[in-house]
C-alpha positions as CSV (number, residue, x, y, z in Angstrom):
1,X,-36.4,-36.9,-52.4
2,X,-34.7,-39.0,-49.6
3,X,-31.5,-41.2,-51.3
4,X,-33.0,-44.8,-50.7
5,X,-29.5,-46.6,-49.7
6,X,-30.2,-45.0,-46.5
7,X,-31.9,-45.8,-43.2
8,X,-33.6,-43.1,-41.1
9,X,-34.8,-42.7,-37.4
10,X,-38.2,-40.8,-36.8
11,X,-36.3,-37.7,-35.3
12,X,-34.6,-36.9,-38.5
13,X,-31.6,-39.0,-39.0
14,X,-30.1,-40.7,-41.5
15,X,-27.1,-43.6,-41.7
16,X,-24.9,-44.6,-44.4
17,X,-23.8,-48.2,-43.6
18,X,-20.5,-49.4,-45.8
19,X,-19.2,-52.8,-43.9
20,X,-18.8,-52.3,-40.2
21,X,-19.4,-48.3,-40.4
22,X,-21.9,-46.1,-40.7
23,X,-21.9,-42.6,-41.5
24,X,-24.6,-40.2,-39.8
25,X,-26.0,-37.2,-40.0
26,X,-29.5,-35.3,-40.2
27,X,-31.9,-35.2,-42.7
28,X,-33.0,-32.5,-45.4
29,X,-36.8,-32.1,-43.5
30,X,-34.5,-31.7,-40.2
31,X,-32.1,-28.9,-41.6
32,X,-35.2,-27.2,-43.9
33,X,-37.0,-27.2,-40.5
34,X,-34.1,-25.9,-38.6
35,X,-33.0,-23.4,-41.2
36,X,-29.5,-21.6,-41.5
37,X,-27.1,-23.5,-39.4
38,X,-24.7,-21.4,-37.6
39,X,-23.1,-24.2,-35.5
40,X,-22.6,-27.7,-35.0
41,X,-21.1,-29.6,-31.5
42,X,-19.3,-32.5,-32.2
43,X,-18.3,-35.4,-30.2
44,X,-14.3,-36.9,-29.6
45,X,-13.4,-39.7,-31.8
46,X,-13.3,-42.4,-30.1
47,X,-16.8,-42.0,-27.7
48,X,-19.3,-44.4,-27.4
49,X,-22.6,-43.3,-28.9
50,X,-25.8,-45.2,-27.4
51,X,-29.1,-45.9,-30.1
52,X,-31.6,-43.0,-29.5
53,X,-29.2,-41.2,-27.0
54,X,-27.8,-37.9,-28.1
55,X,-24.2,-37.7,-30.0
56,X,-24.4,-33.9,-30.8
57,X,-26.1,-30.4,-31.5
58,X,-27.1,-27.9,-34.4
59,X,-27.8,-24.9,-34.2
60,X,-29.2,-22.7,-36.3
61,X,-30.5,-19.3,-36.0
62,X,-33.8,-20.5,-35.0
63,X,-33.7,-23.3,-32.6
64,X,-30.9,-25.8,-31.1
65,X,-31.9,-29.4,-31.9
66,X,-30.1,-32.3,-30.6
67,X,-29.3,-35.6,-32.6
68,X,-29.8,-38.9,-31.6
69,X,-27.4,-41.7,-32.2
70,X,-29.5,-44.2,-35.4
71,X,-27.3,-46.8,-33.8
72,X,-24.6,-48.0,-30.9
73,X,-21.2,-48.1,-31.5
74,X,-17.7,-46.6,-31.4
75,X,-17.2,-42.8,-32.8
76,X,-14.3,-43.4,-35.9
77,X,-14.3,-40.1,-37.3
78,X,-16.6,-36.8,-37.1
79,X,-16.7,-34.0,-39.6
80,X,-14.1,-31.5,-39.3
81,X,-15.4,-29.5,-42.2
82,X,-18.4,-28.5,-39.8
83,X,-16.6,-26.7,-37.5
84,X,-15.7,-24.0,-40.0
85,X,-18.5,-24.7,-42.6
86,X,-21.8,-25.9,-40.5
87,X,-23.8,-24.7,-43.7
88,X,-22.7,-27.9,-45.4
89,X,-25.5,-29.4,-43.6
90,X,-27.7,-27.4,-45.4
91,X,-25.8,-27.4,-48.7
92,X,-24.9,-31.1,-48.7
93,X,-26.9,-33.0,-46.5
94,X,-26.3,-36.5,-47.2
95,X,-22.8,-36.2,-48.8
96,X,-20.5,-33.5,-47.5
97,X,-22.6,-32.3,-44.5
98,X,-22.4,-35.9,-42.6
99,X,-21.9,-34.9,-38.8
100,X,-19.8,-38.8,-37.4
101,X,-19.1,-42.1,-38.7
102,X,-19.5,-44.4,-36.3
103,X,-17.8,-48.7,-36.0
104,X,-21.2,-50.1,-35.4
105,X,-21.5,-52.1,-32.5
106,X,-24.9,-53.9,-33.4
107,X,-25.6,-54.3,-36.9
108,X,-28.9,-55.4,-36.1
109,X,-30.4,-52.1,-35.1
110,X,-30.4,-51.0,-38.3
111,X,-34.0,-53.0,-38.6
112,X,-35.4,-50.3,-36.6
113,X,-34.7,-47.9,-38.7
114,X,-37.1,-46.6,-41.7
115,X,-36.2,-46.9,-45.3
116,X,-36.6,-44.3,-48.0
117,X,-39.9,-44.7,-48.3
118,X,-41.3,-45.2,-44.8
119,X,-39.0,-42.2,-43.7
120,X,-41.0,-40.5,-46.5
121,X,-44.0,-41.6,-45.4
122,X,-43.7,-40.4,-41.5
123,X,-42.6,-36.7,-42.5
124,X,-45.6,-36.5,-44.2
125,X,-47.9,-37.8,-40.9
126,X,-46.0,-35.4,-39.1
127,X,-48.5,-33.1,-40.9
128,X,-45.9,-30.6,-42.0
129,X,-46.4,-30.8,-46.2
């Protein structure tokens, strides 16, 4: 259900890593949760993001969640495509509905996160299925 070459935080993120970048965005539980999303804020290029700290919001016509950075570093591109088509989140989550790519500054972070399975694993504590 969740692709297993990525890593994921606990509030519903997930990273692409490829070399020195990582693409982010949020997860399928987080936009199922979150429903229809209307909009999506993005940060500038070239912002520093901080692990844990927010980068951005979706909304969606039942709540406005923020997301949290997976990891620190340098923001190298965001995803146009969102402005005009925030329902790519929903429609693509993990490929065409990535929200920032980010140069990272700390590779070793990624240990924090959860893989596939764990990720897996803690949406189903949280009790919701």
């Amino acid at each position: 259900m969740y692709p297993k070459e990525l890593k994921y935080t606990k509030t519903h993120e997930w990273i692409r890593v490829e070399g020195t970048r990582g693409k982010c965005g949020i997860t399928f539980y987080a936009s199922d949760q979150l429903g229809d999303i209307v909009f999506v804020e993005l940060p500038e290029v070239g912002q520093d993001v901080v692990k844990g700290e927010t980068f951005g919001v979706v909304e969606s016509v039942k709540a406005v969640s923020d997301c949290y950075a997976p990891v620190s570093g340098k923001v190298v591109a965001v995803n146009e495509m969102l402005e005009t088509q925030p329902e790519l989140i929903n429609q693509s989550t993990y490929d065409e509905g990535w929200i920032i790519e980010v140069e990272l500054s700390d590779p070793s972070e990624l240990d924090d996160l959860m893989d596939a399975q764990q990720y897996e694993k803690h949406v189903e504590e949280a009790g919701h299925h």
